[in-house]
C-alpha positions in Angstrom: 21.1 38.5 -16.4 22.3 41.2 -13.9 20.6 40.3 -10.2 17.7 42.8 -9.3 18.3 46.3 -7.8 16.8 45.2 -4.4 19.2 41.5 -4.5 22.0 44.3 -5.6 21.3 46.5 -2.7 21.1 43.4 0.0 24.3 42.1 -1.0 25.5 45.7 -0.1 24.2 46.1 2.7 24.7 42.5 4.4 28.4 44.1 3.7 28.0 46.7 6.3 26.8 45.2 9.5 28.4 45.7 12.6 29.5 49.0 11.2 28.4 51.8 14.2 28.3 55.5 14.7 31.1 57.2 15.7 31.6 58.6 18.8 28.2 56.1 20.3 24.9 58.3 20.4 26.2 61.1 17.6 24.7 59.7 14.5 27.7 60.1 12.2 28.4 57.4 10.0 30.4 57.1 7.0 26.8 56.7 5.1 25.6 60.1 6.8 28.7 61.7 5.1 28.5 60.3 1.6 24.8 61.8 1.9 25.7 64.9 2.7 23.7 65.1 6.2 26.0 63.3 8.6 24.6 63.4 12.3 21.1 62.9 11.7 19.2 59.9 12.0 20.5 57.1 9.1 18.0 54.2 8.5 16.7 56.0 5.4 20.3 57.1 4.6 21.8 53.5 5.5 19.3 52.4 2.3 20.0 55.2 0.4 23.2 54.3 0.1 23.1 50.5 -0.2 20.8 51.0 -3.3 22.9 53.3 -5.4 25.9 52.2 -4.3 25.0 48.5 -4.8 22.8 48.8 -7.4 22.9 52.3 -9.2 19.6 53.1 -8.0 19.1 56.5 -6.3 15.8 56.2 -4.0 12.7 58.8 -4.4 14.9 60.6 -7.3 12.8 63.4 -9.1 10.6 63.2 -6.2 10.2 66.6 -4.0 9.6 65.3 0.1 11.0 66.1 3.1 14.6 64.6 3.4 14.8 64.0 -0.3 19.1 64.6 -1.6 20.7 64.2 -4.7 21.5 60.7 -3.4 18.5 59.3 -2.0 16.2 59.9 1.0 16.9 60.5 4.8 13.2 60.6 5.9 11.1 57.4 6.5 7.5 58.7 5.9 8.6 60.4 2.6 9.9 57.3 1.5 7.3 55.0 2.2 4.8 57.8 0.7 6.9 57.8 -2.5 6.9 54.0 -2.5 2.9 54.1 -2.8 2.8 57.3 -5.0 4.7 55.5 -7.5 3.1 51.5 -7.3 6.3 50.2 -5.7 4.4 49.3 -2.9 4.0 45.5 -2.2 1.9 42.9 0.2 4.4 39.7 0.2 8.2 40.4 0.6 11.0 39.1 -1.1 14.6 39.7 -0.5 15.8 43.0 -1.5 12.5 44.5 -0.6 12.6 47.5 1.3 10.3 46.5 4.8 8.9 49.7 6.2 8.1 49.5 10.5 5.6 51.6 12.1 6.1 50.9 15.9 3.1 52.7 17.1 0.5 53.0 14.6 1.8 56.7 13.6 4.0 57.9 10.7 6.5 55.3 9.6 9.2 55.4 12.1 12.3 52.5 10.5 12.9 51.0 7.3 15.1 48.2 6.7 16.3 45.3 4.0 14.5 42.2 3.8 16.6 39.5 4.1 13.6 36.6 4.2 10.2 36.3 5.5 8.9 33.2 7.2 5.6 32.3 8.6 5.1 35.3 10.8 8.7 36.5 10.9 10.8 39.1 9.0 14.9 39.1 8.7 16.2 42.3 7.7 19.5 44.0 7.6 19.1 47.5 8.8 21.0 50.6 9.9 20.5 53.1 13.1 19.6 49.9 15.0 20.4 47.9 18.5 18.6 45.6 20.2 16.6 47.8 22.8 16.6 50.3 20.4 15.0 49.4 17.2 15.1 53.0 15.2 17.9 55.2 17.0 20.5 52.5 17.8 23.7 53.4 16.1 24.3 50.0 14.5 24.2 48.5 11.1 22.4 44.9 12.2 20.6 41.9 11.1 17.8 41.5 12.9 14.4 39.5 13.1 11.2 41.2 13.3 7.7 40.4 13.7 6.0 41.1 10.3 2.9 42.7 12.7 5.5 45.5 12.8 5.6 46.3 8.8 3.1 49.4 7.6 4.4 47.9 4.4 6.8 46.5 1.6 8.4 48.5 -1.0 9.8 46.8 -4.4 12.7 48.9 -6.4 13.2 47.0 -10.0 
């Protein structure tokens, strides 16, 4: 039996990290071009891309949203909306898991790959990330979050 979508997607994306935008501060990425909106902000993108490319799932498909493409979703809050909409969402993580981050109790502002949760912790792999700069920075990354930060967990299967 085939790992699941979200494993599938992981392994894709723990492929990418240390890739950055080109020129620093511009927002263009190779994932921004496969979607089809290069220059924009790319966390959404970043796992757009990591799930149907590593695992032939295209995210929010069929769904109509803000930032919703032929290839996935570019827009955190629609993703996290179609995540509940459609009983994907999830209270305890597992790896694959798509982590949603709310910094400051407004929409969703960052999305990311769970990698592991422990205790109170979160690892994640992510895209449009630095350290300093948590949803803007320009980097594919793993990083460690606190899991006070996550509105929520989303579960593609």
């Amino acid at each position: 039996m085939s790992a699941a979508p979200g494993r599938r997607a992981l392994a894709e994306a723990l492929r990418h990290v240390g890739v950055r935008e080109a020129p620093p501060g511009s927002n263009r990425t190779m994932f921004g071009r496969w979607f089809g909106a290069d220059g924009v902000p790319w966390c959404a993108i970043f796992v757009s891309y990591c799930f149907d490319v590593g695992a032939g799932v295209v995210l929010c498909r069929g769904w109509h949203g803000a930032g919703v493409g032929r290839r996935g979703v570019a827009y955190v809050p629609t993703l996290a909306a179609w995540l509940k909409a459609t009983e994907r969402w999830v209270a305890h993580p597992q790896p694959g898991d798509l982590a949603i981050f709310d910094w400051d109790g407004g929409l969703p502002d960052h999305v990311g790959i769970v990698i592991r949760a422990e205790g109170d912790r979160l690892q994640t792999v992510e895209g449009n990330t630095a350290v300093g700069n948590d949803s803007d920075g320009g980097e594919v990354m793993r990083r460690e979050r606190r899991l006070a930060d996550v509105a929520g967990f989303g579960r593609v299967t």
